[in-house]
Backbone bond lengths (Angstrom), bond angles and torsions (degrees), N, CA, C in turn:
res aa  C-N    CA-C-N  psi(-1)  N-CA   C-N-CA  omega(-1)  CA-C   N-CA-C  phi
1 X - - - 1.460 - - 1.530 110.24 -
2 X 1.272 120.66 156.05 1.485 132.98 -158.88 1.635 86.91 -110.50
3 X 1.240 152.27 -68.03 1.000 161.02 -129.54 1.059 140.90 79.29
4 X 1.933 101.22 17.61 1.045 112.55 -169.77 1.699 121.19 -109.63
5 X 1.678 113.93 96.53 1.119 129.83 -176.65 1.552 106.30 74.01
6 X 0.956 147.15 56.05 0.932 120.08 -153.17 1.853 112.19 -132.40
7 X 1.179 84.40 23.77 1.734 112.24 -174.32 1.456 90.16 -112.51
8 X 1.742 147.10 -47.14 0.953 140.18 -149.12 1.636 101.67 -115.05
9 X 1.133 130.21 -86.83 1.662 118.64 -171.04 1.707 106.27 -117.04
10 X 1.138 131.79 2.35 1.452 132.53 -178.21 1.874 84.93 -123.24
11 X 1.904 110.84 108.21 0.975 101.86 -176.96 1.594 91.08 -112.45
12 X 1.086 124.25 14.04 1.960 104.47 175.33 1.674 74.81 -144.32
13 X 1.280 158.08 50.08 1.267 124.35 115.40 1.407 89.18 145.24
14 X 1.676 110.82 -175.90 1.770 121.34 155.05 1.572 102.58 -64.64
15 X 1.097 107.75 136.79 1.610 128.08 161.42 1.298 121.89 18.33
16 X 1.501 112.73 56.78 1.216 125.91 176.34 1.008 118.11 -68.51
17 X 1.894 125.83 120.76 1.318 149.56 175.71 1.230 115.82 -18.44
18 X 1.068 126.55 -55.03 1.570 147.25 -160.91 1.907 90.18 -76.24
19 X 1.280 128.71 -66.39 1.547 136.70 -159.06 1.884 93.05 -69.66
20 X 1.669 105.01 -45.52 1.560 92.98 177.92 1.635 108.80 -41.65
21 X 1.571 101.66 -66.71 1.335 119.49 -154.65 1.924 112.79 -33.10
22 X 1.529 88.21 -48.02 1.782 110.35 -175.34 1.194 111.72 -73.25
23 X 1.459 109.62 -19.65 1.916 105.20 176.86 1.987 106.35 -66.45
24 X 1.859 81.28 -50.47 1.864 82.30 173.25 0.814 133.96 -59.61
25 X 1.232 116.24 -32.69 1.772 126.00 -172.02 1.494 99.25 -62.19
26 X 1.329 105.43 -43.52 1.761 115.78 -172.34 1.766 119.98 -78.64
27 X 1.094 114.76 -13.79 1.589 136.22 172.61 1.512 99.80 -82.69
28 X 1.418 114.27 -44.49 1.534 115.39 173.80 1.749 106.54 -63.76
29 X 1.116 125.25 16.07 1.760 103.12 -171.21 1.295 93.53 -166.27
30 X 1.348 126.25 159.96 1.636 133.45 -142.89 1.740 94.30 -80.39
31 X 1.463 104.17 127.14 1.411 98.56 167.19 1.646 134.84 -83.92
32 X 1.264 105.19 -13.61 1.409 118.22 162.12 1.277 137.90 -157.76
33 X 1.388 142.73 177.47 1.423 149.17 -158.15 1.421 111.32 -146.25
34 X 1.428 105.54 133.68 1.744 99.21 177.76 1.955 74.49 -116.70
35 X 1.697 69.07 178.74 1.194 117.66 -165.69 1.733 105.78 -94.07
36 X 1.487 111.50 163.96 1.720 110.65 -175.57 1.633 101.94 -120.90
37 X 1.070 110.29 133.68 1.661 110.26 173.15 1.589 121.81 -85.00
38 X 1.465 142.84 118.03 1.558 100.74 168.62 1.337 116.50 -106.22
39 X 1.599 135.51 13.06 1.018 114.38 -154.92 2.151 85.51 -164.09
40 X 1.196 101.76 142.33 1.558 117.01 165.50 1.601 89.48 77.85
41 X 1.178 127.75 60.32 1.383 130.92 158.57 1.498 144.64 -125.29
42 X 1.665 80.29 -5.13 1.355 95.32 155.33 1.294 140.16 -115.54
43 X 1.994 101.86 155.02 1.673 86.73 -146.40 2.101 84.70 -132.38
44 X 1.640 113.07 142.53 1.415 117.38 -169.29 1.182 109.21 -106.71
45 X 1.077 117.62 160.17 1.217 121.37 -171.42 1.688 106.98 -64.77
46 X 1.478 113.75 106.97 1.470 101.15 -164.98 2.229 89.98 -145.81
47 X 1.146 106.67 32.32 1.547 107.33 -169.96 2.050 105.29 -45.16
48 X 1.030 101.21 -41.69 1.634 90.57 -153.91 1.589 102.63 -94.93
49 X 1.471 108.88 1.93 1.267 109.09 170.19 1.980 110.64 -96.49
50 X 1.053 103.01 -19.76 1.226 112.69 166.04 1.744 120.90 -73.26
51 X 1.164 97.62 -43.01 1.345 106.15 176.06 1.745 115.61 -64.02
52 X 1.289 117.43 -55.56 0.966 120.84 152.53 1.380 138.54 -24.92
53 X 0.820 127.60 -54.62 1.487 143.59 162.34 1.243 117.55 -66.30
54 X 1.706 123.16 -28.47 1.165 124.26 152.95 1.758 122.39 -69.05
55 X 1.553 116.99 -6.98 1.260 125.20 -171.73 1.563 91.29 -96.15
56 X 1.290 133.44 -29.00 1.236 136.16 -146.38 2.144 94.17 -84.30
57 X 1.670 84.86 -58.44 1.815 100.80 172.41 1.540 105.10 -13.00
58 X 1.627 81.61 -83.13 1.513 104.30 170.06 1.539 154.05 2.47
59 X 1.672 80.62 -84.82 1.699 108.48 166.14 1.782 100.21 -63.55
60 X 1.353 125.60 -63.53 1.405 137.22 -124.10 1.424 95.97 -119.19
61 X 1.131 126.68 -40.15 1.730 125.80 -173.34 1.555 114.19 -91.28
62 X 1.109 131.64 -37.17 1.324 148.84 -140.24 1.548 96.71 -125.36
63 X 1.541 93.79 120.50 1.553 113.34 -165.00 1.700 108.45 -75.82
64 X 0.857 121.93 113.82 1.426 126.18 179.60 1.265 107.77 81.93
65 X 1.058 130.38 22.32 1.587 143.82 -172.90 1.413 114.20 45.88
66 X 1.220 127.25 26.69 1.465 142.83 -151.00 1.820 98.68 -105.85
67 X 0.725 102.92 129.55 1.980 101.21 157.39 1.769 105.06 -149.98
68 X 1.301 105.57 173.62 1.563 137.58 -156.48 1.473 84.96 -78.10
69 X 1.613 97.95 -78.52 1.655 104.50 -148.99 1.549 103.48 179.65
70 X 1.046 103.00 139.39 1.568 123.49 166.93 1.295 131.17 -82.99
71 X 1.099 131.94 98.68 2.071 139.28 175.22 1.525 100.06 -85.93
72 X 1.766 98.78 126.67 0.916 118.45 -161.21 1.808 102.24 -148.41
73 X 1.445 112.05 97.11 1.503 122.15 159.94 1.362 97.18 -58.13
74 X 1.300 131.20 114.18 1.473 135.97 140.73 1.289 113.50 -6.40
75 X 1.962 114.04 -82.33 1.210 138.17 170.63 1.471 96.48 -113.57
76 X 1.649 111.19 127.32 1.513 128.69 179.98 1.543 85.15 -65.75
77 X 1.287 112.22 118.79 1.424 122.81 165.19 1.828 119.26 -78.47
78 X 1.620 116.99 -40.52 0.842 126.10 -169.34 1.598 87.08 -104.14
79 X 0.922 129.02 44.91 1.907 112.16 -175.36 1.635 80.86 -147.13
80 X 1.406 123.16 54.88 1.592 123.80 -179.11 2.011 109.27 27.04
81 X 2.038 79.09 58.53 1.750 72.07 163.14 1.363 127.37 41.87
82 X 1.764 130.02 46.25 1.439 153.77 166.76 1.134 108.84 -59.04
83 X 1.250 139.56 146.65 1.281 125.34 154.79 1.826 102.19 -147.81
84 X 1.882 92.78 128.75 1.485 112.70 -152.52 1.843 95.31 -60.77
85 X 1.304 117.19 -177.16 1.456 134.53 -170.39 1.519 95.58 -88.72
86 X 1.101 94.28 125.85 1.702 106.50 177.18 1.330 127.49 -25.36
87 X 1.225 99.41 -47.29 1.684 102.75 -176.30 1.415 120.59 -113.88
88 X 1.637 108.21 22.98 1.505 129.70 157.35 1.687 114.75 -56.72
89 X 1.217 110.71 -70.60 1.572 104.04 -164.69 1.194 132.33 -77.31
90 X 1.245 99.10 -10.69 1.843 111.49 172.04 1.788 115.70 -72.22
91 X 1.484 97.76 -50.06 1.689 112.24 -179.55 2.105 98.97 -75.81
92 X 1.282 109.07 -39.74 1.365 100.14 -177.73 1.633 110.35 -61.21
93 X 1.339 109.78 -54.76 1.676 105.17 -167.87 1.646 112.12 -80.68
94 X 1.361 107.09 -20.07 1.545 113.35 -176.59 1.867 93.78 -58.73
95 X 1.541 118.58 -53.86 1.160 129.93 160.64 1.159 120.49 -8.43
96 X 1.459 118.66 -93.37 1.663 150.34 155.70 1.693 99.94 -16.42
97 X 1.734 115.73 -55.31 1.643 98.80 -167.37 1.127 102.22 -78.12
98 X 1.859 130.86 -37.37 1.573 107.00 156.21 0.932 152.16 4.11
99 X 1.567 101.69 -77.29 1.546 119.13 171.40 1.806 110.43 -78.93
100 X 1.206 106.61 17.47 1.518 102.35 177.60 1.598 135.23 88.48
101 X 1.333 106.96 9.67 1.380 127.95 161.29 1.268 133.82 -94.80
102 X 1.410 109.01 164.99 1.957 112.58 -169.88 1.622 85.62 -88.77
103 X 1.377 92.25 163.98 1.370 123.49 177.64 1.844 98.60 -132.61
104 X 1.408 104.50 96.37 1.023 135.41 -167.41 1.933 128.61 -89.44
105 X 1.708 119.08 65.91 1.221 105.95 -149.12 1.477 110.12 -82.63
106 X 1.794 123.29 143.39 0.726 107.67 -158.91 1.712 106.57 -111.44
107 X 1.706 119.09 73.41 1.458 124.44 -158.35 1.782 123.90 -56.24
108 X 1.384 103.41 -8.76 1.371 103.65 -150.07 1.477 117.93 -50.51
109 X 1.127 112.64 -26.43 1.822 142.96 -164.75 1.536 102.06 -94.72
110 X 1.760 116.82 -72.27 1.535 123.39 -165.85 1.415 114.46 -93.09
111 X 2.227 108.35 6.60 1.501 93.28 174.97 1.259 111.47 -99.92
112 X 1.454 112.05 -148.96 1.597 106.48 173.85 1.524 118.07 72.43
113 X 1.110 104.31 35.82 2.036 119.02 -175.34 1.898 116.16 46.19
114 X 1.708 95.05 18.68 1.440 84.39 177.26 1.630 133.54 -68.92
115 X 1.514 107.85 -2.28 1.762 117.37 -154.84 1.905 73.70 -123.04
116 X 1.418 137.07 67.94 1.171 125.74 174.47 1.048 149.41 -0.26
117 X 1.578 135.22 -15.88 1.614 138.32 156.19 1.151 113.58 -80.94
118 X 1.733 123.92 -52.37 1.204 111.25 -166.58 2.018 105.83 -104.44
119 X 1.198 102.71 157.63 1.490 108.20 161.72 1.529 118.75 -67.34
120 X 1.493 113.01 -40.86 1.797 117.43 170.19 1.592 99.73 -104.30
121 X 1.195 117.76 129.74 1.376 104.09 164.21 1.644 123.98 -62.36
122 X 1.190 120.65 -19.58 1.480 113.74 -171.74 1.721 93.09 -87.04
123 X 0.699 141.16 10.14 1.619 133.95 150.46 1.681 109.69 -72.82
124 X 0.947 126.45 -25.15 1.425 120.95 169.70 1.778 105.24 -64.54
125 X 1.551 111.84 -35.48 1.634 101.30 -165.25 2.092 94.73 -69.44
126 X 1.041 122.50 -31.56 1.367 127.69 -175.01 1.810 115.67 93.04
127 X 2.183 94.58 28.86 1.491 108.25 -174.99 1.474 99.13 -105.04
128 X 1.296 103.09 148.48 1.690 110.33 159.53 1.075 129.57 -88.35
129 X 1.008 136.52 129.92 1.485 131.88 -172.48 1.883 117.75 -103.70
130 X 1.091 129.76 137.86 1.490 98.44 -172.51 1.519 102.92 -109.40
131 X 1.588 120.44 21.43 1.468 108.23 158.21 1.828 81.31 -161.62
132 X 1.468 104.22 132.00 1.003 136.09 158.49 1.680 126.78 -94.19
133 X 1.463 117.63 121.84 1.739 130.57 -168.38 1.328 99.23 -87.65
134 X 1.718 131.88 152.92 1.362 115.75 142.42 1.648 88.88 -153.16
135 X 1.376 103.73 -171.56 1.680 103.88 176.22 1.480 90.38 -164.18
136 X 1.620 114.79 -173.19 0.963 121.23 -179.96 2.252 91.91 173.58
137 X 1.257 104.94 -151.70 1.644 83.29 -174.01 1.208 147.65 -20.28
138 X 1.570 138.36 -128.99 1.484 102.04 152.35 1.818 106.48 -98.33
139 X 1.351 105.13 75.66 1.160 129.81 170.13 1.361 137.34 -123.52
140 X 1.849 135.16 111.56 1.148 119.28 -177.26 1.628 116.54 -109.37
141 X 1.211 109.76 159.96 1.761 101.06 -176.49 1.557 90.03 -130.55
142 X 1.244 103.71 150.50 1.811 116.91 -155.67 2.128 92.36 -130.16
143 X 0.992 128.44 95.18 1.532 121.52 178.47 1.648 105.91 -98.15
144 X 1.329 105.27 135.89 1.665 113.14 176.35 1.217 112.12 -162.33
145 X 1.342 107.82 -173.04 1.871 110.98 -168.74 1.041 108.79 -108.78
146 X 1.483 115.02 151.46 1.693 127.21 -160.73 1.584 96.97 -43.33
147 X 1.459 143.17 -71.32 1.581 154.51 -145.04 1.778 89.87 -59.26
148 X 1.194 121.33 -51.39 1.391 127.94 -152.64 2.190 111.96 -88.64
149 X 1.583 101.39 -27.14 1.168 114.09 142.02 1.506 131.64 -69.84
150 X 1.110 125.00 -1.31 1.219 127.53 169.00 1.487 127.22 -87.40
151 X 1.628 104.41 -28.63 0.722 116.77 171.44 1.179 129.27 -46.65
152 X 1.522 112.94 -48.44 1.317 135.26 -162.33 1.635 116.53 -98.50
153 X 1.880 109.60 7.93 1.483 110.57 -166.40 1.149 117.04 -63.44
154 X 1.815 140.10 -19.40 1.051 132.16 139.00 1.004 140.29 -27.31
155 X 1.279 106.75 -55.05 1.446 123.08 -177.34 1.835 111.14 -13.04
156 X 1.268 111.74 112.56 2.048 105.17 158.78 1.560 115.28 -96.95
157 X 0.990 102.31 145.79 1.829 111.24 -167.14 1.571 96.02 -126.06
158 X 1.390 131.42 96.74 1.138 102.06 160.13 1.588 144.25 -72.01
159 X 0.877 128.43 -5.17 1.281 137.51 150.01 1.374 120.54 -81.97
160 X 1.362 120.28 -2.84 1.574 104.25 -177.06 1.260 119.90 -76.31
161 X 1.533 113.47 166.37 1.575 106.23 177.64 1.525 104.77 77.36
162 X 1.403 129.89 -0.64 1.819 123.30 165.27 1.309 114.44 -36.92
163 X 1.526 115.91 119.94 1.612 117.83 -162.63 1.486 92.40 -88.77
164 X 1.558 141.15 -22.82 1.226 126.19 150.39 1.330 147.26 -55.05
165 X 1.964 92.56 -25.96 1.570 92.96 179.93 1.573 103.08 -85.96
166 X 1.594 122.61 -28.32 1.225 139.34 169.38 1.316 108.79 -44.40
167 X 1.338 128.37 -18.69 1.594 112.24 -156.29 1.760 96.48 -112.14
168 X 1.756 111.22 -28.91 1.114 117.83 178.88 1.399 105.85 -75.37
169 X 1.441 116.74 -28.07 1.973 101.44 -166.23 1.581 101.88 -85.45
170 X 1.342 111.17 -5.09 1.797 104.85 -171.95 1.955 81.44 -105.62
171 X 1.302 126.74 -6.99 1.668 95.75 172.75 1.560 96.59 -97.42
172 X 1.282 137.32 6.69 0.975 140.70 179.67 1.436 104.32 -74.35
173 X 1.158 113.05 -67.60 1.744 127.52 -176.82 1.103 106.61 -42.64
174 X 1.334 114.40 -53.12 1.547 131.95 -151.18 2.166 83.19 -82.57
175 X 1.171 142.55 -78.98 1.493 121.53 174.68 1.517 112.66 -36.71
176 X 1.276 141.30 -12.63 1.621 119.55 -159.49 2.102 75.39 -100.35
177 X 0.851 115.85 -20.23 1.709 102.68 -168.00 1.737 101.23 -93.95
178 X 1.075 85.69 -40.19 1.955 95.34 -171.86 1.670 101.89 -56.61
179 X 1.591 104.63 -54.20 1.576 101.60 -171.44 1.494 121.18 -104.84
180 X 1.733 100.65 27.34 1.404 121.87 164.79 1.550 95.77 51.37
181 X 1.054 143.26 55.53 1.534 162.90 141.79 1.605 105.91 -18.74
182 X 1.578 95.04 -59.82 1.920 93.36 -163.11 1.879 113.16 -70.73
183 X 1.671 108.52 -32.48 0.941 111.23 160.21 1.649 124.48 -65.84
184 X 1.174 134.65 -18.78 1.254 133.17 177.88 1.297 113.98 -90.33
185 X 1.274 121.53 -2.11 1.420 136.01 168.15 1.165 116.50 -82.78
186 X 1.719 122.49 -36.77 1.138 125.48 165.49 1.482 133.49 -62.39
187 X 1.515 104.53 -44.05 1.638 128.19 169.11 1.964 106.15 -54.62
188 X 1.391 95.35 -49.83 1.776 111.73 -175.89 1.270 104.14 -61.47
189 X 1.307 95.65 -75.41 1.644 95.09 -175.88 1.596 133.63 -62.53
190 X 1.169 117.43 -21.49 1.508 116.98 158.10 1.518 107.18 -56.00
191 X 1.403 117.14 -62.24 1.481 95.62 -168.26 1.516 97.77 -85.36
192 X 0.754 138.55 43.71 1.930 135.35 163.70 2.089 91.53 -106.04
193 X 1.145 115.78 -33.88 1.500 124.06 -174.77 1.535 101.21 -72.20
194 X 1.180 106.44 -70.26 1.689 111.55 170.59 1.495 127.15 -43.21
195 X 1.431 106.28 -67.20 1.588 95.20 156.98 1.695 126.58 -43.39
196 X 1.169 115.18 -57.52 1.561 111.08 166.13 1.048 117.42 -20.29
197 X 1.746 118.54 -68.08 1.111 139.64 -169.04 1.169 126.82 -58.49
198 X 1.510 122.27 -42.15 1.035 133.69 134.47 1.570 132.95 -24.81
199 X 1.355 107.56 -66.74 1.916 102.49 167.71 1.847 104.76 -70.98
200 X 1.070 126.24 -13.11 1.273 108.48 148.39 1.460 153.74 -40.32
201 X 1.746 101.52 -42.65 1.348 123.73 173.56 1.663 89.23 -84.68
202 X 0.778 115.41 -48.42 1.439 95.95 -163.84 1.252 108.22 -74.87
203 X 1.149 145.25 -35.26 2.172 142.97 153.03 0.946 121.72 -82.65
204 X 1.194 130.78 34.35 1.631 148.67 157.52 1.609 99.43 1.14
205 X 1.117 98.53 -77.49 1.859 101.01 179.25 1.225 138.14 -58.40
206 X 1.905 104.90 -15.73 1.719 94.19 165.22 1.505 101.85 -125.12
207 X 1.452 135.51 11.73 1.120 129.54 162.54 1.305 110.08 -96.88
208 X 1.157 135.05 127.74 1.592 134.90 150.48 0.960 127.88 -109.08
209 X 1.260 154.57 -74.23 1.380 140.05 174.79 1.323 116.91 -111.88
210 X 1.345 126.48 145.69 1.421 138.82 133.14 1.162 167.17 -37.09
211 X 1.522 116.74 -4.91 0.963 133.05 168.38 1.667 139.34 -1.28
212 X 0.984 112.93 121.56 1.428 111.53 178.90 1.878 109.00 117.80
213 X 1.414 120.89 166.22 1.354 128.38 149.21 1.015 135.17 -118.25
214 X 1.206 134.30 162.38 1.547 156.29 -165.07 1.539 105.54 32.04
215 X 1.919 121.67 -107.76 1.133 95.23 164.18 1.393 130.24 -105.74
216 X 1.080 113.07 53.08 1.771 111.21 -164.53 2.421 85.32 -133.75
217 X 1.374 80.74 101.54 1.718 74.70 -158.58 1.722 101.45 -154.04
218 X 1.319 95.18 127.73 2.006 108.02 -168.94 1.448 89.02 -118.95
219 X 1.560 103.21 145.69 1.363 146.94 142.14 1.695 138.54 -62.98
220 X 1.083 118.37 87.30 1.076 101.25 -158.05 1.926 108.64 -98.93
221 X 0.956 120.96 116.46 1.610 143.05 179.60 1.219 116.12 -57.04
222 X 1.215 145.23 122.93 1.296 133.09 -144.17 1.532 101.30 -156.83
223 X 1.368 162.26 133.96 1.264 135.86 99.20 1.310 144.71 -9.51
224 X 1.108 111.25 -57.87 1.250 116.78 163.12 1.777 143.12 -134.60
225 X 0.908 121.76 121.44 1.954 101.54 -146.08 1.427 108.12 -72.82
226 X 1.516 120.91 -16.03 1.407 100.72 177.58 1.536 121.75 -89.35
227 X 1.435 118.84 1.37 1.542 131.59 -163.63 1.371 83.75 -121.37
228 X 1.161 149.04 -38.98 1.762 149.92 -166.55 1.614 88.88 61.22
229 X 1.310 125.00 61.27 1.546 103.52 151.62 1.472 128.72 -93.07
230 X 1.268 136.55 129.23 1.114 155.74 -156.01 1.496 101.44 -43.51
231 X 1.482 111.96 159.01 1.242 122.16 179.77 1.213 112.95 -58.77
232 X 1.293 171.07 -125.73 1.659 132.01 85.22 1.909 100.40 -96.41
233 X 0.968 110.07 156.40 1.380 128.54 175.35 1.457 125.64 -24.09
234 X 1.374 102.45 -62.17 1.464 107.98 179.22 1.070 120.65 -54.61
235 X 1.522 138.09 -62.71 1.501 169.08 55.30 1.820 72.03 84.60
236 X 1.134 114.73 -89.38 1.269 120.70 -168.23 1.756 113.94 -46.86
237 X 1.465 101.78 -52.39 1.586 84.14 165.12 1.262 128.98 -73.18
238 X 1.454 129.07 5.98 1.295 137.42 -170.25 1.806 88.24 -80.87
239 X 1.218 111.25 -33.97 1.623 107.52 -164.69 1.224 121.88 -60.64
């Protein structure tokens, strides 16, 4: 043993051969898998009826009319790539800080210049958020405003501050600007939408909707397009 930390997050030493070796081996091969939705993923243009009902919570459910905070996927990443009614998240969370809650964005999925205009997607709704989520290796970055960081200056993290995950999320930034990323998302993902759209008209009956922008973008599987009944399962794993 080196003596270095080795009671708290380095439990066999500095940069032991063996833990390097397995980090690489594992960087060499896919680090994760989502999941496929077939059914309840689509969402209509229904903003002020949503909102509403979020006013109702509010007024009528919620004790002292008080709440925490609102979590908010930009674009539901895991909800087959949804993306809420335009003038949902601004009037919903503006709402929420009213009554005294965070407006909580949740970027990990729609930031990072993937939805082509903006760098965060919730800058397209024209809402503020007062703590912004993102991640990227096994690394998360937490953004908020001076009053609401204060809160938390105690706070101990044992993992925070990882000079590995630190070194990957700043070469991260530094490729999405260098190889103009957010713009190639725009060029990509328009025609990734169009093409879609395209085998759409032409399988009317098992494509139905589209959902999503640029590249953060679901398929939705259908039987039939005017009833939207679900792909069924099997059928789907047959694909």
């Amino acid at each position: 043993m080196d003596f270095f930390t080795g009671i708290v997050t380095v439990g066999v030493g500095h940069c032991h051969p063996r833990l390097i070796q397995a980090a690489i081996q594992k960087n060499e091969k896919i680090l994760a898998c989502i999941c496929i939705l077939f059914a309840r993923s689509y969402h209509r243009q229904a903003s002020d009826r949503y909102v509403e009902q979020l006013e109702e919570i509010l007024d009528h459910e919620v004790s002292n009319k008080k709440v925490a905070g609102m979590f908010i996927e930009s674009i539901q990443g895991y909800g087959c790539s949804v993306q809420y009614p335009k003038h949902y998240i601004k009037p919903a969370t503006g709402r929420v800080q009213q009554n005294g809650g965070l407006y909580i964005a949740d970027e990990v999925q729609s930031g990072f210049g993937r939805t082509e205009t903006h760098f965060w997607e919730y800058q397209g709704h024209g809402a503020k958020p007062n703590i912004a989520i993102a991640s990227g290796f096994p690394f998360a970055a937490v953004v908020t405003r001076p009053e609401i960081a204060k809160t938390v200056g105690n706070y101990f993290n044992t993992y925070g501050g990882n000079p590995i995950g630190c070194a990957v999320a700043s070469a991260v930034l530094d490729v999405i600007k260098e190889e103009k990323l957010q713009e190639n998302s725009l060029q990509v993902g328009t025609h990734l939408f169009n093409s879609l759209a395209e085998l759409r008209d032409q399988l009317p009956n098992v494509i139905g909707d589209i959902p999503g922008k640029s590249l953060l973008i679901g398929m939705e599987m259908v039987t039939d397009k005017e009833s939207r009944k679900p792909f069924p399962v099997e059928k789907m794993n047959a694909i």
